[in-house]
C-alpha positions in Angstrom: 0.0 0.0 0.0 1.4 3.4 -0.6 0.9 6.4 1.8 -0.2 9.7 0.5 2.6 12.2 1.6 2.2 14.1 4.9 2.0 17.5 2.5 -0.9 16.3 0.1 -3.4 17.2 1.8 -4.7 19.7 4.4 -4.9 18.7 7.9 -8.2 20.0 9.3 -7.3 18.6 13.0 -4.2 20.0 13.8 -6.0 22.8 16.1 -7.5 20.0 18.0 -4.4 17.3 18.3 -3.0 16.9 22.4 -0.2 15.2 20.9 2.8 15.8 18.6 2.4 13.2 15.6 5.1 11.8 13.8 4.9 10.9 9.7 5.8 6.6 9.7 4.9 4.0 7.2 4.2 1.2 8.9 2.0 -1.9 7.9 -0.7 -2.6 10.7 -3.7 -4.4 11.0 -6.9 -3.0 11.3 -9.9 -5.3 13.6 -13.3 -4.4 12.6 -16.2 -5.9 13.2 -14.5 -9.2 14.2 -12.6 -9.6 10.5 -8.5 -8.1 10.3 -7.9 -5.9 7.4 -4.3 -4.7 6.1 -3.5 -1.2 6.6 -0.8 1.3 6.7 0.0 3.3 9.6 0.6 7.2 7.8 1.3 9.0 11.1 1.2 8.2 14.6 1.1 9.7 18.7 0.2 8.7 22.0 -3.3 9.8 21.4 -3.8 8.4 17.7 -3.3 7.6 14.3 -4.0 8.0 10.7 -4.5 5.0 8.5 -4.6 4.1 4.9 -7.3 1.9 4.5 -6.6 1.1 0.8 -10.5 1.7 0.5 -13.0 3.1 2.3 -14.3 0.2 4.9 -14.3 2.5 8.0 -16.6 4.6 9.0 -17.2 7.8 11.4 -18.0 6.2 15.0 -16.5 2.8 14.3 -15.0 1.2 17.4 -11.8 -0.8 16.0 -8.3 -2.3 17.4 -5.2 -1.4 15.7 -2.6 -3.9 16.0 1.1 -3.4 14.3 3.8 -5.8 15.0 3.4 -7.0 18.9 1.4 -4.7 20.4 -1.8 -2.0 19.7 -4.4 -0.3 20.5 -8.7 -0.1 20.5 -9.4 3.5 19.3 -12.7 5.2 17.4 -12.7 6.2 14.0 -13.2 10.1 14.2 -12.7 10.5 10.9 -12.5 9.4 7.1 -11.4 10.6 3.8 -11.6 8.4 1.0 -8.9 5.9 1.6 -7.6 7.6 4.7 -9.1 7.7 8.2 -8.1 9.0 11.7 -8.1 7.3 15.4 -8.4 8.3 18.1 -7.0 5.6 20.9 -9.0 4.8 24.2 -6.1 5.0 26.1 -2.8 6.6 25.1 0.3 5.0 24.2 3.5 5.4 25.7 6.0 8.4 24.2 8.6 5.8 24.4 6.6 3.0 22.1 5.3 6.0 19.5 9.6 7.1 19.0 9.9 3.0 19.1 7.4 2.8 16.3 8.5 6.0 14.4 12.2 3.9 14.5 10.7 1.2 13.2 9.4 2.4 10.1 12.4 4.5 9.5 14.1 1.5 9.4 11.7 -0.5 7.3 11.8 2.4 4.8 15.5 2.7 4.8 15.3 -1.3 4.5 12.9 -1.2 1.4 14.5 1.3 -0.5 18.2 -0.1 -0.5 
């Protein structure tokens, strides 16, 4: 799945954001509805995510679990944009794990490209 750039679009929330979010491209899991559905994690902070769906099977409201590697977190969909949507987590995640995570797909993208 490829992630639309950080600087394509507009970000409407920023005002509203209690957390600092940091652009990563990792692959995740998205749990909806009992069923698991590949995703891409775009950006990421202790009080939520964007995803790239890779179509539009979230909607507005949606309770769901994100999982990536070993670990994730349930969250609501607050919002959704064609392909992309938003999360907000029920509980927040752990500075440490979100720089852990940011790592990660620094790595992976270094890892993919060369």
């Amino acid at each position: 799945m490829t992630a639309l750039p950080a600087s394509a679009e507009p970000d409407r929330f920023v005002d509203q954001r209690q957390h600092p979010r940091v652009s990563v491209a990792l692959p995740a899991f998205l749990i909806l509805g009992g069923r698991r559905y590949p995703v891409q994690i775009v950006d990421l902070s202790a009080g939520g995510a964007k995803i790239d769906c890779g179509q539009a099977l979230v909607v507005a409201g949606a309770v769901v679990t994100l999982n990536w590697g070993g670990a994730g977190a349930q969250g609501m969909v607050r919002w959704r944009d064609g392909r992309l949507a938003g999360l907000a987590f029920a509980a927040e995640l752990d500075p440490r794990d979100v720089a852990d995570l940011a790592r990660r797909g620094q790595a992976l993208g270094a890892r993919m490209r060369g």
